[in-house]
C-alpha atoms as one frame of an Amber mdcrd trajectory, in Angstrom:
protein
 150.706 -22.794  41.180 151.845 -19.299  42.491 153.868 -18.392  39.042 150.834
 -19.160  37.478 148.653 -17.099  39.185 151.171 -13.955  38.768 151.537 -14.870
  34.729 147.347 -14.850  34.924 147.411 -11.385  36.056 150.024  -9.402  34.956
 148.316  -6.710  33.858 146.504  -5.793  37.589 150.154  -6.364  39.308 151.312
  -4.183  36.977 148.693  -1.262  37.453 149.016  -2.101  41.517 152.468  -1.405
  41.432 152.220   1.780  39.956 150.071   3.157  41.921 152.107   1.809  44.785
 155.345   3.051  43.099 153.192   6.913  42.888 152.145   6.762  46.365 155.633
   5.952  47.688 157.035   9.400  49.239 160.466  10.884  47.115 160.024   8.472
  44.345 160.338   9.802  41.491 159.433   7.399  38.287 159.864   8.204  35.360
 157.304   7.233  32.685 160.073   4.451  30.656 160.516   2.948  34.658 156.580
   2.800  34.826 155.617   1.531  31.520 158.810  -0.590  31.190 160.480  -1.792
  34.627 157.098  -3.323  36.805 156.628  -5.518  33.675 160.765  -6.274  33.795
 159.818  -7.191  38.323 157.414  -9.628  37.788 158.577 -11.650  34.415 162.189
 -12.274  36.593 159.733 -13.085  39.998 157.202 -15.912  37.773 161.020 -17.207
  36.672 162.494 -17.342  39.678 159.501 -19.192  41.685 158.798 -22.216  38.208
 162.727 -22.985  39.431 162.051 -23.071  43.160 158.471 -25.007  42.036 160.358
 -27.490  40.016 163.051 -27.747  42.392 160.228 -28.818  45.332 158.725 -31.378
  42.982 162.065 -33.147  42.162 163.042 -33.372  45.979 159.557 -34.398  46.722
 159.639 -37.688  44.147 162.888 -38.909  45.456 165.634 -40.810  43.719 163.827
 -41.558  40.914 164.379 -41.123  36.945 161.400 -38.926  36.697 163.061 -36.644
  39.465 166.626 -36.626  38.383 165.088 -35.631  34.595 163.493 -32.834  36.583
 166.930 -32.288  38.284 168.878 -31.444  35.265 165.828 -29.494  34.064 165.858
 -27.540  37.508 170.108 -26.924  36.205 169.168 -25.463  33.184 166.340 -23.314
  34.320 168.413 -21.599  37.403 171.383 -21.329  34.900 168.844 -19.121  32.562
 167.568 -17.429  35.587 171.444 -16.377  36.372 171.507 -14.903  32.828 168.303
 -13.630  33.385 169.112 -11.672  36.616 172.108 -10.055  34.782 170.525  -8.869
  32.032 167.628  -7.640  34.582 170.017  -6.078  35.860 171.429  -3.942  33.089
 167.757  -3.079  31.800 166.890  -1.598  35.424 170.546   0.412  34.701 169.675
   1.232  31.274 165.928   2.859  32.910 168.075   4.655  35.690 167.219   3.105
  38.699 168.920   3.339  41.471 169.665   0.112  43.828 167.159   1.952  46.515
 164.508   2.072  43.792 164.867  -1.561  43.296 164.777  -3.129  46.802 161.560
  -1.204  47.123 160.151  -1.739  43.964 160.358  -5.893  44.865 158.310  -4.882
  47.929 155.623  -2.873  46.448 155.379  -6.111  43.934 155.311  -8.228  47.148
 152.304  -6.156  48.619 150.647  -6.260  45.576 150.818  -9.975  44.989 149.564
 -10.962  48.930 146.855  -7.349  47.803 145.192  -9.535  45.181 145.302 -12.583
  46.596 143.671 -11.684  49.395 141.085  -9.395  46.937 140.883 -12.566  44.692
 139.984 -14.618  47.949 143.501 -17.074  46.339 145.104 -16.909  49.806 148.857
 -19.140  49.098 149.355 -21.843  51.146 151.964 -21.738  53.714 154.799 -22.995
  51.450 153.805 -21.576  48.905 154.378 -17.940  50.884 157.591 -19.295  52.234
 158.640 -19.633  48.240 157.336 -16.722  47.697 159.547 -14.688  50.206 162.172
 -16.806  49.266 161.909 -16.127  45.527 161.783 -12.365  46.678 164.983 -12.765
  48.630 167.099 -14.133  46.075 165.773 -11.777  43.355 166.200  -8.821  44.929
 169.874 -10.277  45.602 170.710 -11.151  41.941 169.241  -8.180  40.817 171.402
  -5.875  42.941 174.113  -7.896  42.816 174.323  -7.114  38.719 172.824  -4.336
  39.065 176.126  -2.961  40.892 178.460  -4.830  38.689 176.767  -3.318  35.750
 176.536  -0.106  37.346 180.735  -0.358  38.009 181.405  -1.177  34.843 179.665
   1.325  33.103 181.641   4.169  35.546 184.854   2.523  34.795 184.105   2.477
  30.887 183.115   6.462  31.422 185.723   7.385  33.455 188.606   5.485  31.107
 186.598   7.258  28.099 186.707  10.947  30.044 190.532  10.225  30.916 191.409
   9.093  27.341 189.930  11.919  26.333 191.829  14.518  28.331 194.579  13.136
  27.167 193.217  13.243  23.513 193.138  17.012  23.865 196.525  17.188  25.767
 197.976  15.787  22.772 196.126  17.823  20.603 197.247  21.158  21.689 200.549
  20.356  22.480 201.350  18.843  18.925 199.479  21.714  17.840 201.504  24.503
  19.593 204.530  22.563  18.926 203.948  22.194  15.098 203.352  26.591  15.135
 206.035  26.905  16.447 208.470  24.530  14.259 206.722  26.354  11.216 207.694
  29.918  12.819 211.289  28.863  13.290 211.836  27.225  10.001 210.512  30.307
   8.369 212.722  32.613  10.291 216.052  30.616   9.423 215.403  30.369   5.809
 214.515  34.067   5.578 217.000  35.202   7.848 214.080  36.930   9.445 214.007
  39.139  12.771 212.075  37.414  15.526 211.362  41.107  16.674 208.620  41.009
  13.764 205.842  38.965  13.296 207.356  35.526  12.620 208.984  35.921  16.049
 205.401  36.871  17.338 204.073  33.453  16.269 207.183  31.506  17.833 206.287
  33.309  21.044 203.027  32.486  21.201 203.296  29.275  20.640 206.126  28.640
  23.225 203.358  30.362  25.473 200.816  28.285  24.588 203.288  24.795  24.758
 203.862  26.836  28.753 200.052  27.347  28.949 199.038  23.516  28.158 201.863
  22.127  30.584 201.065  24.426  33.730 196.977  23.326  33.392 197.782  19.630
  32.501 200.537  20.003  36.243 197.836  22.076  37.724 194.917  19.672  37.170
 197.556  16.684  38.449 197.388  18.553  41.534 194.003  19.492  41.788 194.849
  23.043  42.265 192.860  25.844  40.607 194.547  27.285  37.137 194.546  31.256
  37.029 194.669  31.180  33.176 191.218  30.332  33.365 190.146  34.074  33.773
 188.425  36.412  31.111 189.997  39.124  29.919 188.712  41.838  27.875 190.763
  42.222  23.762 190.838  43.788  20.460 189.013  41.212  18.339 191.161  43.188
  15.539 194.740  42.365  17.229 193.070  38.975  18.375 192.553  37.810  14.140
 196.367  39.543  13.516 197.620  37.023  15.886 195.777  33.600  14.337 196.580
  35.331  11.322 200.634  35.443  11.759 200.131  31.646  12.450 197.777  30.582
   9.915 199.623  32.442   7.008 202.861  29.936   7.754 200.369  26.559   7.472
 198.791  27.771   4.491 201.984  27.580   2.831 202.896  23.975   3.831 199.424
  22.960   2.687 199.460  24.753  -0.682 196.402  26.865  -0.026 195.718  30.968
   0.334 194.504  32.681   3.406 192.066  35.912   2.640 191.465  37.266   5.990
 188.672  40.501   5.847 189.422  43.714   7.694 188.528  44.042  10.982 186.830
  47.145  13.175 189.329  47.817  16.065 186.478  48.554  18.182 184.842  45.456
  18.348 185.900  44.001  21.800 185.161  40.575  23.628 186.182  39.251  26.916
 186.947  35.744  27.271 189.773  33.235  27.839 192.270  34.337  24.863 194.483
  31.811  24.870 191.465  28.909  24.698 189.694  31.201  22.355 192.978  31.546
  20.163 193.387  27.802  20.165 189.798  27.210  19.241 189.752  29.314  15.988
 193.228  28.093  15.181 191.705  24.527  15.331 189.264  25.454  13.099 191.017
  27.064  10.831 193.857  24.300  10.652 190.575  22.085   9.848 189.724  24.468
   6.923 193.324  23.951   5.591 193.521  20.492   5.828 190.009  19.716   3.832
 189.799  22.499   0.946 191.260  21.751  -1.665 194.955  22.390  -2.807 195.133
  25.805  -4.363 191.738  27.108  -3.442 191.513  29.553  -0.683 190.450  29.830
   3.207 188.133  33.000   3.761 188.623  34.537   7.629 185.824  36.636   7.748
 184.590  39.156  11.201 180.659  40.335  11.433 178.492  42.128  14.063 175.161
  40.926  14.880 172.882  43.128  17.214 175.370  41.420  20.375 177.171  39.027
  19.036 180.738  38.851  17.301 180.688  36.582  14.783 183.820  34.805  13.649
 183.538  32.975  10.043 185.996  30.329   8.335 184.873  29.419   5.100 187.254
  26.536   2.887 186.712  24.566  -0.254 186.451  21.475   0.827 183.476  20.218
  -1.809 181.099  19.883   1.433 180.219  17.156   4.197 179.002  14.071   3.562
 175.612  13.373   3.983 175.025  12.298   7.303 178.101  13.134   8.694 177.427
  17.080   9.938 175.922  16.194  13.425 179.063  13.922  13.973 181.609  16.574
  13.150 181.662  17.582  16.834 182.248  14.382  18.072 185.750  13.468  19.651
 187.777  11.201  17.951 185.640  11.691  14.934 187.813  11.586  11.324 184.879
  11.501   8.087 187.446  11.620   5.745 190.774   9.317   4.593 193.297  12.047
   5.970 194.029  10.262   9.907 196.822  12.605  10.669 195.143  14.159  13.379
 193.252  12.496  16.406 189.950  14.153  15.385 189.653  16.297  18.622 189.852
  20.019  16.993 186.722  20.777  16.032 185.718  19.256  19.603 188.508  21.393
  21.599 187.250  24.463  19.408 183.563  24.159  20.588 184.049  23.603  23.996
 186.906  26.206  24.324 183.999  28.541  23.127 181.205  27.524  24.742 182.992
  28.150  28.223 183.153  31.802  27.698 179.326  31.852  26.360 179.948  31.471
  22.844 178.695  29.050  19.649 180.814  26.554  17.413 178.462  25.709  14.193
 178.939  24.703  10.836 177.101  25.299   7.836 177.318  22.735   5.396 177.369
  23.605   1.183 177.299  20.529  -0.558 179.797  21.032  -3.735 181.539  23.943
  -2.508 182.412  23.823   1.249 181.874  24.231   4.812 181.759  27.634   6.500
 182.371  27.373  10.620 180.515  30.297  12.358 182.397  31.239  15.888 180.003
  33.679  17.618 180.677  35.309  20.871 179.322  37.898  23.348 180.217  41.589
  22.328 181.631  43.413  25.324 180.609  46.807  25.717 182.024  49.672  28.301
């Protein structure tokens, strides 16, 4: 029987075909498709032909009990083969094939079979080759066939993930800015305070960033390019003063202090601001809302040999173990406080990443977490 003779010798239609696959000009497989994917051709091709076997047999014996038991048994085989084909399918995916790769990767497998029977002098008798092109036929076809479907729905699931996520970080900011700026005005009414100083500073700011957020989120709508996105060269100095003004009014809601180190007025960067701004306010909104009530939030500013580095240290007792690599992650919350969406430490890295920078975190079990924002000096 022809699925026999492929179960016999699966491991020389396995080496065939990768050599075949090697020769093949502009394919390029990589070593989990070699090791992994032949083996995953020929189990679904031996499958395929002991249906189309049985299927022969039972229209060969007639109407008769023997061959309507082999009937139902040639039902419950093609329904395992359907199952089988899909989740063929979704391991070729999972490999990263592409639908090109697998039409040609049944015919090298073809080639190889009629290669060794011809070496093994097996030839196939006629119908036996006729079941065999067959078998190939509908393979390929089931393969591809979930092979796209899987392929869809695992864009679909990606692209509804990236959109959520835009919108995550929409949200985000906006609430964000929105918050700042509550904060700022509540401040300035019960103080009777001049918005000409620095309370009215932080209102502005965040009214421009609430401005900021609207014309990229109208912008990207569109598909027109945002100008906002282009560096500019600032005082780190006036740049701290700023997240300062801000972060002095949210300490005070969340009953902790804010010790922010003097800074050089030299030191200069050049970057987005406003992303930059919004990327150390997340993190130092995150340092508020884990250390503990009463202890204090350090704002610290460093030179390495090129870098500016930008440190917020809290008292939040430390990161659980396990949980530092996952801090990063959107939507990801490792404690019992779900007020936020868990997309500011994310927005904060990738805000600073764009202009060439680092987001990390150093984890001190007991104590805290220090975040370490470190940027390109500029120089004239």
């Amino acid at each position: 029987m022809l699925h026999e003779f492929l179960a016999n010798n699966r491991g020389e239609l396995t080496m065939r075909c990768r050599m075949k696959v090697a020769e093949r000009p502009r394919r390029t497989a990589s070593p989990e498709q070699l090791q992994n994917g032949i083996p995953l051709f020929i189990e679904q091709l031996i499958v395929t032909l002991k249906v189309e076997q049985a299927k022969f047999r039972s229209d060969r014996e007639g109407d008769t009990p023997a061959a309507h038991a082999a009937a139902k048994a040639n039902e419950r085989t093609k329904a395992g083969v359907a199952a089988g084909a899909a989740q063929h399918g979704h391991s070729l995916l999972a490999l990263g094939y592409t639908v090109d790769q697998v039409v040609h990767d049944y015919g090298d497998l073809c080639q190889a079979i009629t290669d060794l029977a011809f070496d093994r002098d097996a030839p196939f008798q006629i119908e036996e080759f006729r079941t065999l092109n067959r078998c190939l036929d509908d393979a390929i076809a089931s393969a591809v066939a979930e092979f796209t479907h899987q392929r869809d729905s695992l864009l679909i699931e990606r692209q509804a993930a990236a959109a959520n996520e835009k919108v995550g970080f929409l949200a985000h900011e906006l609430r964000n800015a929105l918050n700042t700026a509550v904060l700022a005005l509540s401040a300035g009414k019960a103080g009777s305070l001049n918005f000409a100083g620095a309370t009215g500073r932080v209102l502005e700011r965040s009214l421009f960033q609430l401005s900021e957020l609207i014309d990229r989120a109208v912008a990207e709508v569109r598909k027109v390019p945002h100008a906002s996105g282009e560096p500019q060269t600032f005082s780190v100095k006036d740049f701290i003063d700023e997240v300062q003004y801000a972060a002095l009014l949210a300490a005070q809601v969340r009953g902790c202090t804010l010790r922010v180190l003097d800074v050089d007025g030299d030191i200069m960067v050049c970057g987005n601001k406003g992303l930059l701004y919004a990327a150390l306010a997340n993190v130092v909104q995150n340092a508020f809302k884990f250390t503990h009530a009463g202890t204090e939030v350090l704002l610290e500013t460093r030179l390495t040999e090129s870098m500016v580095v930008i440190e917020v240290t809290d008292h939040c007792g430390g990161i659980p173990e396990g949980e530092v690599q996952k801090i990063f992650a959107p939507f990801k919350q490792s404690s019992t406080d779900r007020s936020g969406l868990g997309l500011g430490l994310t927005i904060a890295r990738h805000n600073v990443e764009l202009d060439g920078g680092t987001l990390e975190v150093e984890n001190k079990p007991g104590a805290g977490c220090c975040f370490r924002l470190s940027l390109p000096q500029h120089r004239d």
